[in-house]
TORNU-498132 format. One record per residue: residue number from 0; residue in one letter; x, y, z of N, C-alpha, C in turn. Coordinates in pm, whole numbers, plus 50000, padded with zeros to 5 digits. Example, Ala and Ser with C-alpha at 12.3 -4.5 7.8 and 13.67 -1.06 7.14 Angstrom:
REM TORNU-498132
<node 0,"A",<51319,49431,50780>,<51230,49550,50780>,<51320,49670,50780>>
<node 1,"S",<51285,49775,50708>,<51367,49894,50714>,<51290,50003,50787>>
This chain:
REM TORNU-498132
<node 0,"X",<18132,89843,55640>,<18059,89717,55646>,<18157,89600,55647>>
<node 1,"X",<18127,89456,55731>,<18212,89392,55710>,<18220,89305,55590>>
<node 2,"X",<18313,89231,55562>,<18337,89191,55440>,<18301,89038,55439>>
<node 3,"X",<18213,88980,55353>,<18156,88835,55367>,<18294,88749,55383>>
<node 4,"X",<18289,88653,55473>,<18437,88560,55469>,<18390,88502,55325>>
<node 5,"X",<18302,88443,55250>,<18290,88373,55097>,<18165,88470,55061>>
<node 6,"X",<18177,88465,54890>,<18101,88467,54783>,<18025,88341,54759>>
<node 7,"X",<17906,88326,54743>,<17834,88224,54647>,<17887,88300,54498>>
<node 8,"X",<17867,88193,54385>,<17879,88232,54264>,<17803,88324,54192>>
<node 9,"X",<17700,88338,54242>,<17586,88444,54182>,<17604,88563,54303>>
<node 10,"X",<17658,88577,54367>,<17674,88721,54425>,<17750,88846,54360>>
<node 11,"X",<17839,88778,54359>,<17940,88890,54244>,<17863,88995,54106>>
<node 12,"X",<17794,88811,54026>,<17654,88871,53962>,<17534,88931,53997>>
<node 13,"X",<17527,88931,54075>,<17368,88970,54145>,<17409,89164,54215>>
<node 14,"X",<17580,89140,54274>,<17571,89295,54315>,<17598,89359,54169>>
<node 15,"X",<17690,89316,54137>,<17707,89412,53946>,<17553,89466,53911>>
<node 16,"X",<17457,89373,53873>,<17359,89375,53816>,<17291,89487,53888>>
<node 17,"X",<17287,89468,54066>,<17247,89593,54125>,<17300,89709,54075>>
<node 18,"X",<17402,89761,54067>,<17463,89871,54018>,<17462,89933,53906>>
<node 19,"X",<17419,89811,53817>,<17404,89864,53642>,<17263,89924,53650>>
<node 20,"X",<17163,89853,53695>,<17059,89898,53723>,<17012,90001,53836>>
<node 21,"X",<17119,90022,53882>,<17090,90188,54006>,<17208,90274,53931>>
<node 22,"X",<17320,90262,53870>,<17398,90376,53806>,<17409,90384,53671>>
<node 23,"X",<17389,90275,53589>,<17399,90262,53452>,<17531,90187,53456>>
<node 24,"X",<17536,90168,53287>,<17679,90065,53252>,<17776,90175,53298>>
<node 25,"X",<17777,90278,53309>,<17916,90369,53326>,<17903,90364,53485>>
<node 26,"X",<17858,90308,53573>,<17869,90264,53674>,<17894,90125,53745>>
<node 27,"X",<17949,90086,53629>,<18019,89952,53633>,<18166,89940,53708>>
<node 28,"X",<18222,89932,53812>,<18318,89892,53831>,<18379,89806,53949>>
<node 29,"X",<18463,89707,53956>,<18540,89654,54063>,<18497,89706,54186>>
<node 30,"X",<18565,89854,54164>,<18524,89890,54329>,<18392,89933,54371>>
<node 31,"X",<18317,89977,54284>,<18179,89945,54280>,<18077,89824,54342>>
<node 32,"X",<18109,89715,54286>,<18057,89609,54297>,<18144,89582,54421>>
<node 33,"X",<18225,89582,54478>,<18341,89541,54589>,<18234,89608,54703>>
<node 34,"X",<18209,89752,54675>,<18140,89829,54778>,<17957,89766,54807>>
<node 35,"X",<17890,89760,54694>,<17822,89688,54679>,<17809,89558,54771>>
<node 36,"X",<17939,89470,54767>,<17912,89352,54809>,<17941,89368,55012>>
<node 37,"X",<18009,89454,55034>,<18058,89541,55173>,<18201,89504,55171>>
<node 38,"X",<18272,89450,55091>,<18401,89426,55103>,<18517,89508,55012>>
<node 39,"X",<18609,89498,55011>,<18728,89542,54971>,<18736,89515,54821>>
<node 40,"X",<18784,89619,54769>,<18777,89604,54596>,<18896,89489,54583>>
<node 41,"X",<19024,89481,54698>,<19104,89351,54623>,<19038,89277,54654>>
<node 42,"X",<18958,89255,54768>,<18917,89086,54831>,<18790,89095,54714>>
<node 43,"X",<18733,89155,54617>,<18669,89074,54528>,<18781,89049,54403>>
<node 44,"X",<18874,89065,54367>,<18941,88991,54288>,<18975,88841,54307>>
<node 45,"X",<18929,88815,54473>,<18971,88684,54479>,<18861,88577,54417>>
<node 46,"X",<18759,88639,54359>,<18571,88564,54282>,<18597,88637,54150>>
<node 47,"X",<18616,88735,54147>,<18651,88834,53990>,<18733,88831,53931>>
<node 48,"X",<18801,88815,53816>,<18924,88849,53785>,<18935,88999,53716>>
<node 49,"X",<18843,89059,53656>,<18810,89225,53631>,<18678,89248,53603>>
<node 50,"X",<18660,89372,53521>,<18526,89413,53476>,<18503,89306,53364>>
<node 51,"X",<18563,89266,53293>,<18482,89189,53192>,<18467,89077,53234>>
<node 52,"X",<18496,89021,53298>,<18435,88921,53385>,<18335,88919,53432>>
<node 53,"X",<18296,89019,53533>,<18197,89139,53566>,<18085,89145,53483>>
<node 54,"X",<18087,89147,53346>,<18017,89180,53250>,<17936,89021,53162>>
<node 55,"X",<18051,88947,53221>,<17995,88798,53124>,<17884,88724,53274>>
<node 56,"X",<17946,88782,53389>,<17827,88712,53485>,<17723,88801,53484>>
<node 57,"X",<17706,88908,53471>,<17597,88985,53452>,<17487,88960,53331>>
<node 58,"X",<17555,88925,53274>,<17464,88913,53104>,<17428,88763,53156>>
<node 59,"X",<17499,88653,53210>,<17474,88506,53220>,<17311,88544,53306>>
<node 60,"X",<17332,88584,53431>,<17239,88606,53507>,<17097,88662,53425>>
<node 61,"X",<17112,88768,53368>,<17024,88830,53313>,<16920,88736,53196>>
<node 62,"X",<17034,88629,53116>,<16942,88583,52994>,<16946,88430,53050>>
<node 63,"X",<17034,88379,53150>,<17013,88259,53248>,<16841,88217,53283>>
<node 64,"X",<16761,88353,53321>,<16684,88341,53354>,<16546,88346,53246>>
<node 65,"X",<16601,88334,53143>,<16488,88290,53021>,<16475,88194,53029>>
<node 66,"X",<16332,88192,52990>,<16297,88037,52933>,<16305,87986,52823>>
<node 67,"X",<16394,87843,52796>,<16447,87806,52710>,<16342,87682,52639>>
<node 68,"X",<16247,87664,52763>,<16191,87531,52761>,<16081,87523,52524>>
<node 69,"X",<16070,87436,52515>,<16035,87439,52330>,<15922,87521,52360>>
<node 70,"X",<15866,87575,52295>,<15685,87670,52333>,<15589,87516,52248>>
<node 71,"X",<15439,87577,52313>,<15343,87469,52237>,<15398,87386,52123>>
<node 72,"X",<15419,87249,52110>,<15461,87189,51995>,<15366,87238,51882>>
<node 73,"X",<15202,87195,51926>,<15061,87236,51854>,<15052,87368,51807>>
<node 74,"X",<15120,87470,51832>,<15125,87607,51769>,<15214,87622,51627>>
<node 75,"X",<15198,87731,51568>,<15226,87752,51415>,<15397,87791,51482>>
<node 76,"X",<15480,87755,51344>,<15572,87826,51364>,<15666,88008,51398>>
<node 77,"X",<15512,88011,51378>,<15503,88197,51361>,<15463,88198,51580>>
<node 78,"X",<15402,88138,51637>,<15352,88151,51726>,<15415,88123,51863>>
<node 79,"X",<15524,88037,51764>,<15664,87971,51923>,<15732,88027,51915>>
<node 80,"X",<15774,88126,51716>,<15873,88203,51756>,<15827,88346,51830>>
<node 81,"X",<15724,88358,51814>,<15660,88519,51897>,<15690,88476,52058>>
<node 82,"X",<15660,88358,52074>,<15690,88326,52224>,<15809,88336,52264>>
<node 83,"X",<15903,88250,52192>,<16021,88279,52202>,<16129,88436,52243>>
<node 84,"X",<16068,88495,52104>,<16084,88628,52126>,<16020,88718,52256>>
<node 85,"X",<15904,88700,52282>,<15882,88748,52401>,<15936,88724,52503>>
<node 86,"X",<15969,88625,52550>,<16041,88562,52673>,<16190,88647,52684>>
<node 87,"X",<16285,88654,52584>,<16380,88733,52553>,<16393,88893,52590>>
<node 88,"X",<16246,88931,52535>,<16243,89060,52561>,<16201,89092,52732>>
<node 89,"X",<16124,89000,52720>,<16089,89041,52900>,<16223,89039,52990>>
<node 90,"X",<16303,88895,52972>,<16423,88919,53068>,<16504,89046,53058>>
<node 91,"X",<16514,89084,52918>,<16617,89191,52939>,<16586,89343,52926>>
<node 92,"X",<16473,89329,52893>,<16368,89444,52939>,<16363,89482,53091>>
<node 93,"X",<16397,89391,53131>,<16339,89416,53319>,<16514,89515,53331>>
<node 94,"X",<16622,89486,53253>,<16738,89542,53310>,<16802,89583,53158>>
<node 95,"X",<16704,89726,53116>,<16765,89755,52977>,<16885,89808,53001>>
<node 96,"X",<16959,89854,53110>,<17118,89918,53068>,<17223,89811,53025>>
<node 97,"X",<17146,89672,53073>,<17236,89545,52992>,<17263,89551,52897>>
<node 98,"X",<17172,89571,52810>,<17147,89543,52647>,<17327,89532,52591>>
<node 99,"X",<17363,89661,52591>,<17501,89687,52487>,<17582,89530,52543>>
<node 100,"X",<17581,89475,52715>,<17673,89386,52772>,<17618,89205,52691>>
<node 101,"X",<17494,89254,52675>,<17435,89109,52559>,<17472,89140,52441>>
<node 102,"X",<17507,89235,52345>,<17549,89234,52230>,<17725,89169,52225>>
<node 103,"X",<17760,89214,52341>,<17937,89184,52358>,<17976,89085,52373>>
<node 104,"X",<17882,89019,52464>,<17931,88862,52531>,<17793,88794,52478>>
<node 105,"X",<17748,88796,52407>,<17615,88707,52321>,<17688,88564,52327>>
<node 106,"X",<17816,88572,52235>,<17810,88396,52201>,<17924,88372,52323>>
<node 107,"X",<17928,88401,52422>,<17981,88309,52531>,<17875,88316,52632>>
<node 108,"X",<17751,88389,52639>,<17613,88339,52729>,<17546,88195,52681>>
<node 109,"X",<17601,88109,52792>,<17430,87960,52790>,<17306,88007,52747>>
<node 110,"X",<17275,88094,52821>,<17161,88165,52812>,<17107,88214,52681>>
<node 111,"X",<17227,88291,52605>,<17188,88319,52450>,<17202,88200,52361>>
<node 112,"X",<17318,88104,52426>,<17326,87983,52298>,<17212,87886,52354>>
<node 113,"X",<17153,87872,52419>,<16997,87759,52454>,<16905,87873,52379>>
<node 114,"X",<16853,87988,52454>,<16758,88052,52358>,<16757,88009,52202>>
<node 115,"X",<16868,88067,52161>,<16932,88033,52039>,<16905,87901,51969>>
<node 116,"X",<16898,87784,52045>,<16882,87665,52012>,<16744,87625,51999>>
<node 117,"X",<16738,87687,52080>,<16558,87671,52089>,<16484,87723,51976>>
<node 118,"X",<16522,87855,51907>,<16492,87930,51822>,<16503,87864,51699>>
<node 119,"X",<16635,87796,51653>,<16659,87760,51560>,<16588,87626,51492>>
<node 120,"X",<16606,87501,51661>,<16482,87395,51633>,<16343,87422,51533>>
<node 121,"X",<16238,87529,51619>,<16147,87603,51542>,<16177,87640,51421>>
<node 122,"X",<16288,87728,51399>,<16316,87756,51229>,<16355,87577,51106>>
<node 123,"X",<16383,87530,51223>,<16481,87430,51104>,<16329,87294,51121>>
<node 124,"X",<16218,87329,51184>,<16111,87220,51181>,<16055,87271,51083>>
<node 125,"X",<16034,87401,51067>,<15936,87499,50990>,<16044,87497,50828>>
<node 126,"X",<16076,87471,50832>,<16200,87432,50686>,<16290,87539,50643>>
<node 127,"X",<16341,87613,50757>,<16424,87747,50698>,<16542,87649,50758>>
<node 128,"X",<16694,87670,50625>,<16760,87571,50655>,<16897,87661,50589>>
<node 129,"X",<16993,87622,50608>,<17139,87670,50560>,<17139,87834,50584>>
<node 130,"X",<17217,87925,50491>,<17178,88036,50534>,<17100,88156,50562>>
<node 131,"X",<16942,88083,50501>,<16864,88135,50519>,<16828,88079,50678>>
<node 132,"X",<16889,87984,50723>,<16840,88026,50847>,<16952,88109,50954>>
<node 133,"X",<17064,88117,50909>,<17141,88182,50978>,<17117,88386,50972>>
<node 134,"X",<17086,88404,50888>,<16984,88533,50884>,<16888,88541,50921>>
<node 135,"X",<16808,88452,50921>,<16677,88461,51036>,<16692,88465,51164>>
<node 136,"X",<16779,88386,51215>,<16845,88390,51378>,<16893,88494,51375>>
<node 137,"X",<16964,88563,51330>,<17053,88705,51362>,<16960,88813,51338>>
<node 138,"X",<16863,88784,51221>,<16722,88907,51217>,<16669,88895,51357>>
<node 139,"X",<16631,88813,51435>,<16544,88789,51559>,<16633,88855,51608>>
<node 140,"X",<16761,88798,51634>,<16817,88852,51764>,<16879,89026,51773>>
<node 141,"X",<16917,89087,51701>,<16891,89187,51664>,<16787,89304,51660>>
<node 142,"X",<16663,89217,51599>,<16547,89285,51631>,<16526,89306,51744>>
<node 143,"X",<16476,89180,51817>,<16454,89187,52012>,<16552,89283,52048>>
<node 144,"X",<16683,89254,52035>,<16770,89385,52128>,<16789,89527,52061>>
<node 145,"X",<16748,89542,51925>,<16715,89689,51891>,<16583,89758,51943>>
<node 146,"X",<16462,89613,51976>,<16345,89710,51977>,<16338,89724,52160>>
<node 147,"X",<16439,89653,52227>,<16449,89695,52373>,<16481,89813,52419>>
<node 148,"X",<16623,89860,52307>,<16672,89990,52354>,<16567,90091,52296>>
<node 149,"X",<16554,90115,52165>,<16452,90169,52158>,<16341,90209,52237>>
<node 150,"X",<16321,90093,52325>,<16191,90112,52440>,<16262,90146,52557>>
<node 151,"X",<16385,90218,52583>,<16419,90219,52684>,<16470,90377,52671>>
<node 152,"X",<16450,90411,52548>,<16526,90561,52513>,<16317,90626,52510>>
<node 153,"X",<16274,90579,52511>,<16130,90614,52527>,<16018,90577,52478>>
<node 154,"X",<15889,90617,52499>,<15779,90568,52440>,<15773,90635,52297>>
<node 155,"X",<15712,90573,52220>,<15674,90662,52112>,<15617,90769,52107>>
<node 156,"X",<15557,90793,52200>,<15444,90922,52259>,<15533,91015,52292>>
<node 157,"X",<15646,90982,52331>,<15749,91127,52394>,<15754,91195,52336>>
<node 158,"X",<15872,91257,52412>,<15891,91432,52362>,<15977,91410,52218>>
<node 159,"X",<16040,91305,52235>,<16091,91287,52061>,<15978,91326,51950>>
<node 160,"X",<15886,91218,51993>,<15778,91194,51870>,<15719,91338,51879>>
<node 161,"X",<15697,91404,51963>,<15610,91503,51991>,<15700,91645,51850>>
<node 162,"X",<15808,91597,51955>,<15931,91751,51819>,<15907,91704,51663>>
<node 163,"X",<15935,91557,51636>,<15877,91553,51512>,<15788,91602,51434>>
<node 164,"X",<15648,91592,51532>,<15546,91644,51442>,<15522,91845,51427>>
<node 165,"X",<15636,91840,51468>,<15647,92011,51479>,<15708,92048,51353>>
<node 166,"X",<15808,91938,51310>,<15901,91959,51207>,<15753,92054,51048>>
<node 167,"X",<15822,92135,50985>,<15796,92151,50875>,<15723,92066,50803>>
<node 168,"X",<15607,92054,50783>,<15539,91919,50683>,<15577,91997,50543>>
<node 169,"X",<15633,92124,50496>,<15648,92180,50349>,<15803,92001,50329>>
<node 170,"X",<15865,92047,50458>,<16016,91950,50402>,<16058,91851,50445>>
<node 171,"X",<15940,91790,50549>,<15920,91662,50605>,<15751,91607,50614>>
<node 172,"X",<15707,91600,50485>,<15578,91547,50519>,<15560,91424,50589>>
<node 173,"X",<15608,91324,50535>,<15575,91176,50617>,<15656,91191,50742>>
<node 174,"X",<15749,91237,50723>,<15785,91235,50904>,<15697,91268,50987>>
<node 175,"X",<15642,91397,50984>,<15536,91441,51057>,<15401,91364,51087>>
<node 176,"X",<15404,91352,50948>,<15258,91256,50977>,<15236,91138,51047>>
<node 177,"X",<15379,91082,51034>,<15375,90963,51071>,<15421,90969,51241>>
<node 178,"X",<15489,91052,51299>,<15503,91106,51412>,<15358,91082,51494>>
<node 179,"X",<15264,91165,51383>,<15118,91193,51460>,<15114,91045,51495>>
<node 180,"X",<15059,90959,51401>,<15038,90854,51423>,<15051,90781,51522>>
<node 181,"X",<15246,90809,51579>,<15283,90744,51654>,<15270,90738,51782>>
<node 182,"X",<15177,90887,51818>,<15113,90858,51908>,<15080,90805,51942>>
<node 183,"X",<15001,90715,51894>,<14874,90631,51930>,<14928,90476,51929>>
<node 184,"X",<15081,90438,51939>,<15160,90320,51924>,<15253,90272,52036>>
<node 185,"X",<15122,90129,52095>,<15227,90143,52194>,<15338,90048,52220>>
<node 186,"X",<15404,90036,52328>,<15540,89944,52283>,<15493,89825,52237>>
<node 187,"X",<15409,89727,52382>,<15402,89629,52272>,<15308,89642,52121>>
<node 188,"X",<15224,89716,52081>,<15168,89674,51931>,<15304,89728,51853>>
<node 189,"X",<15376,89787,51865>,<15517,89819,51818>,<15619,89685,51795>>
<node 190,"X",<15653,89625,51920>,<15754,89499,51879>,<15667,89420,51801>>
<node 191,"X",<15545,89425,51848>,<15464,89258,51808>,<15463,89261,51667>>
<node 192,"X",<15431,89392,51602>,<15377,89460,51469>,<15535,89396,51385>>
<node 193,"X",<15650,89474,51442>,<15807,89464,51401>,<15794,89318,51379>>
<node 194,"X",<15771,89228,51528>,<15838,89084,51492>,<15715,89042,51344>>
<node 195,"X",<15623,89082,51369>,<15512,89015,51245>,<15570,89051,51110>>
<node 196,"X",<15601,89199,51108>,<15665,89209,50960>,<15820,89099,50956>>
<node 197,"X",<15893,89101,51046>,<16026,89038,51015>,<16013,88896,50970>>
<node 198,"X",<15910,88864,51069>,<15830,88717,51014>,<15824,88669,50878>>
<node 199,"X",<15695,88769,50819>,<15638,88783,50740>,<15745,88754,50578>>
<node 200,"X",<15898,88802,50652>,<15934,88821,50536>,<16093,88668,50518>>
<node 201,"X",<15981,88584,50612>,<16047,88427,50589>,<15945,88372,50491>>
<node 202,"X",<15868,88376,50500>,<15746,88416,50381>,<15747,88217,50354>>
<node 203,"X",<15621,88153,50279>,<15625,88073,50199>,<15615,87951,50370>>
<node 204,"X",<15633,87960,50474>,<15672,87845,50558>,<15500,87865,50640>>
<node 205,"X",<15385,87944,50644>,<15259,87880,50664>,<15226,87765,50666>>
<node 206,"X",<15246,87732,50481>,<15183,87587,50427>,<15245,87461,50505>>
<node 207,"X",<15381,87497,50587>,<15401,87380,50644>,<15346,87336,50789>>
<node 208,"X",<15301,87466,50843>,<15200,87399,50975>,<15109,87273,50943>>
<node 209,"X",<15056,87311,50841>,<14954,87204,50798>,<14990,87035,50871>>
């Protein structure tokens, strides 16, 4: 194939991203993305400087495309941050082999530090302040990208949950049982349920919707 005489800036990002999402992160590479783009693995060093480079436009692209904008002013603080959180999960839900490349390059993504900002506004209107709010931001963000992979290693209904409830109830009772259960759980009443308890346990900041 011939080789583009220029890159736009989001190409480089846009073929990576193809590739993570058709081979996985272990299909990440230079000449990868070089082939990807139809050109020569050096002539993309001349837009790239390596894979981790590679990796910070990929994650930009990916959480770039959240929405950062404040949610309903008129909603509870419990209700902008569920929004919030959702918006998060959807972008990087659409391309879960990212996930581990947002844990790495988190605080050099726009994308994570506006989310981020946005998040915190809501916490610091709602009166969570010093380091109780710096644990609340890192509980959210954490949560959202634990309960992505999680949803990306399977449904609760799978064959995981399924072997569980096979286990021994003499030497795993609640495992089992709770296995059964999990049948019947699906992703989203799963995150929504997660973000409500994590919520729940900022505790005392209701009375200030008022």
């Amino acid at each position: 194939m011939p080789r583009p005489r220029s890159l736009t800036s989001d190409q480089p990002a846009s073929a990576a991203l193809a590739v993570i999402d058709r081979d996985g992160l272990a299909g990440l590479s230079m000449r990868a993305v070089a082939q990807e783009l139809g050109m020569s693995t050096m002539g993309l060093y001349r837009y790239v400087h390596d894979r981790e480079e590679l990796e910070r436009l990929v994650v930009e692209l990916v959480l770039g495309a959240v929405d950062t904008e404040p949610p309903d002013p008129d909603a509870s603080w419990r209700e902008r941050i569920e929004a919030m959180a959702r918006r998060l999960r959807d972008a990087v839900s659409a391309h879960p082999a990212v996930v581990p490349l947002t844990i790495t390059h988190r605080h050099r993504s726009l994308g994570v530090l506006r989310w981020s900002e946005a998040v915190l506004t809501v916490l610091t209107e709602a009166g969570v302040e010093g380091e109780r709010r710096v644990i609340a931001l890192r509980g959210l963000i954490s949560y959202v990208i634990g309960a992505i992979q999680l949803e990306d290693l399977g449904p609760l209904s799978g064959s995981g949950t399924a072997a569980i409830t096979e286990l021994p109830s003499g030497e795993f009772p609640l495992m089992s049982e709770t296995a059964r259960h999990a049948r019947n759980v699906g992703a989203d009443q799963e995150f929504l349920g997660g973000l409500a308890m994590l919520l729940d346990g900022l505790g005392g900041l209701d009375s200030l919707d008022a």
